[in-house]
C-alpha positions as CSV (number, residue, x, y, z in Angstrom):
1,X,0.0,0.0,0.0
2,X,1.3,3.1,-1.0
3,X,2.0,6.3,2.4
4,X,-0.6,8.3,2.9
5,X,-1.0,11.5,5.3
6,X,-3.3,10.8,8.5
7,X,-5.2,14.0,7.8
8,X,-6.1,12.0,4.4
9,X,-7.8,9.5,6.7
10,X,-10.3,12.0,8.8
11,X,-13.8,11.5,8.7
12,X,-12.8,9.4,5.2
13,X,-15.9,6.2,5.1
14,X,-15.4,3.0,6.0
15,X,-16.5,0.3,3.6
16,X,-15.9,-3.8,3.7
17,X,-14.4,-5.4,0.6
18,X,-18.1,-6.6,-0.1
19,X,-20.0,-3.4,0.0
20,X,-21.3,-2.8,3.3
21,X,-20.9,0.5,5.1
22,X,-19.3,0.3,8.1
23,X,-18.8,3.5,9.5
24,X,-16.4,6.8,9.7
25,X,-12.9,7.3,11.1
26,X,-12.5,9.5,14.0
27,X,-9.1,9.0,15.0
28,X,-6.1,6.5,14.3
29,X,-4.0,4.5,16.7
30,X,-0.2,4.5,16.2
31,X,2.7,2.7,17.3
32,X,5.2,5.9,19.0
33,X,7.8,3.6,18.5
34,X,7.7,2.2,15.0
35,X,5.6,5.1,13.5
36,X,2.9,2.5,12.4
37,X,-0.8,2.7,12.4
38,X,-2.0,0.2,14.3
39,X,-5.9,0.5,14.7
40,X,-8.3,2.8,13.1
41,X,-11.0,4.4,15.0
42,X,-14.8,4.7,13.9
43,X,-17.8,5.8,14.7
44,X,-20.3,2.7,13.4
45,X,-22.9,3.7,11.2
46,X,-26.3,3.4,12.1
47,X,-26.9,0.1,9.8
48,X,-23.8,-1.8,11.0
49,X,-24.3,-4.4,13.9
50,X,-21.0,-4.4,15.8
51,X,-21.9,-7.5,17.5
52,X,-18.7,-9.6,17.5
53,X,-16.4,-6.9,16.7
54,X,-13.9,-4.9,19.3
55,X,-16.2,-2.0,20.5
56,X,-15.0,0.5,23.0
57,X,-18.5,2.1,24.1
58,X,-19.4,3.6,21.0
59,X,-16.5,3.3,18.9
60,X,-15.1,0.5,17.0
61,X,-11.4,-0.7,16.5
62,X,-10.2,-1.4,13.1
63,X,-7.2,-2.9,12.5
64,X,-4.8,-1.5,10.1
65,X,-4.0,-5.1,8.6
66,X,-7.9,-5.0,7.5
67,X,-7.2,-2.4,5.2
68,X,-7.6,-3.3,1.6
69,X,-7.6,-0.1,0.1
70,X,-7.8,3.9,1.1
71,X,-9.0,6.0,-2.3
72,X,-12.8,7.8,-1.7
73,X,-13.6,5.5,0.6
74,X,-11.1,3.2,3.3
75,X,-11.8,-0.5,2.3
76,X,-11.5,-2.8,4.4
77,X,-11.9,-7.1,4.3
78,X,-14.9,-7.5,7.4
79,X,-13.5,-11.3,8.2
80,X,-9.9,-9.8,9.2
81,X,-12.0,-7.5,11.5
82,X,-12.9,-9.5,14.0
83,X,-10.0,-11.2,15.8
């Protein structure tokens, strides 16, 4: 995947390799250390059921491996989400 700027990533959509809306970034979570993103933060959308996923009250951990694919949207593969 090809470096990107964090600010590229705010409020950017969140949808799974098959189509389904999951949600908007908020924030990202980064390694100090090694500079790498680690976990992406969003706010669910309405339609998504988070059951089964890593939910800290009302927003939901994405990791970075998950990511597919950051263009007009952040695509992500749904299986690799839930670990």
């Amino acid at each position: 995947m090809s470096k990107t700027f964090s600010r590229i990533l705010a409020r950017k959509k969140v949808m799974s390799n098959d189509g389904m809306l999951i949600g908007s970034v908020r924030n990202v979570m980064v390694d100090l250390t090694t500079g790498q993103v680690i976990d992406l933060i969003v706010k669910p959308d309405d339609t998504f059921r988070t059951d089964g996923y890593r939910m800290d009250g009302d927003r939901m951990f994405v990791p970075f491996e998950a990511v597919k694919d950051i263009k007009d949207y952040i695509v992500v593969d749904r299986y690799l989400l839930k670990r």
